[in-house]
N, C-alpha and C positions, 0 to 999 in steps of 0.2 A: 564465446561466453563473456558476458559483462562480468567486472571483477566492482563495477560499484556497488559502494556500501551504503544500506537505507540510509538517509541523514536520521538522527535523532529529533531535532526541531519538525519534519515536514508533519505536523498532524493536523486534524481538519475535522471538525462536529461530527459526530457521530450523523451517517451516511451522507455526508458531503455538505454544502453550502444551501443555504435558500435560497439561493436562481438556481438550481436543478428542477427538472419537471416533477423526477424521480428521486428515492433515495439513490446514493451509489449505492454499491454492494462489492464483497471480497472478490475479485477475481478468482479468488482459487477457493473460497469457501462456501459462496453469497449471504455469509454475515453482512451488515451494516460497515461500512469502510468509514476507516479513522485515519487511514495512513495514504500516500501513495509514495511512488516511487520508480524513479526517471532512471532507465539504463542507456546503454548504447543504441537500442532500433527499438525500446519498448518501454509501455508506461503502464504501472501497477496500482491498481486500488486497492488496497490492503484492512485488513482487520486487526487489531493489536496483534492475535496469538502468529497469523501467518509471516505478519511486519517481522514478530522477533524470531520466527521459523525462518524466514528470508534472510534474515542478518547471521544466523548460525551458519547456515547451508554456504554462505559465502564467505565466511571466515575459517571454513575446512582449508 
């Protein structure tokens, strides 16, 4: 298990950049992604609520 922590700063337009074909979307919700988040073998496109769901669950 990754013990990395979201950075604060990573955020990004509400559903990703304009060179996307697509909006992103949350990985774990399919809201619109603002956040992502780089661990050890995995990369997360995150929505505010799940970003700071993610940063709880990893500071147990």
């Amino acid at each position: 298990m990754s013990t990395n922590h979201p950075a604060p700063g990573a955020k990004m337009p509400e559903g990703g950049t304009a060179f996307a074909d697509e909006p992103l979307t949350c990985d774990r919700c399919d809201d619109l992604a603002t956040r992502n988040w780089e661990g050890d073998r995995e990369f997360l496109q995150l929505c505010e609520p799940c970003h700071d769901d993610l940063g709880r669950w990893l500071n147990r």
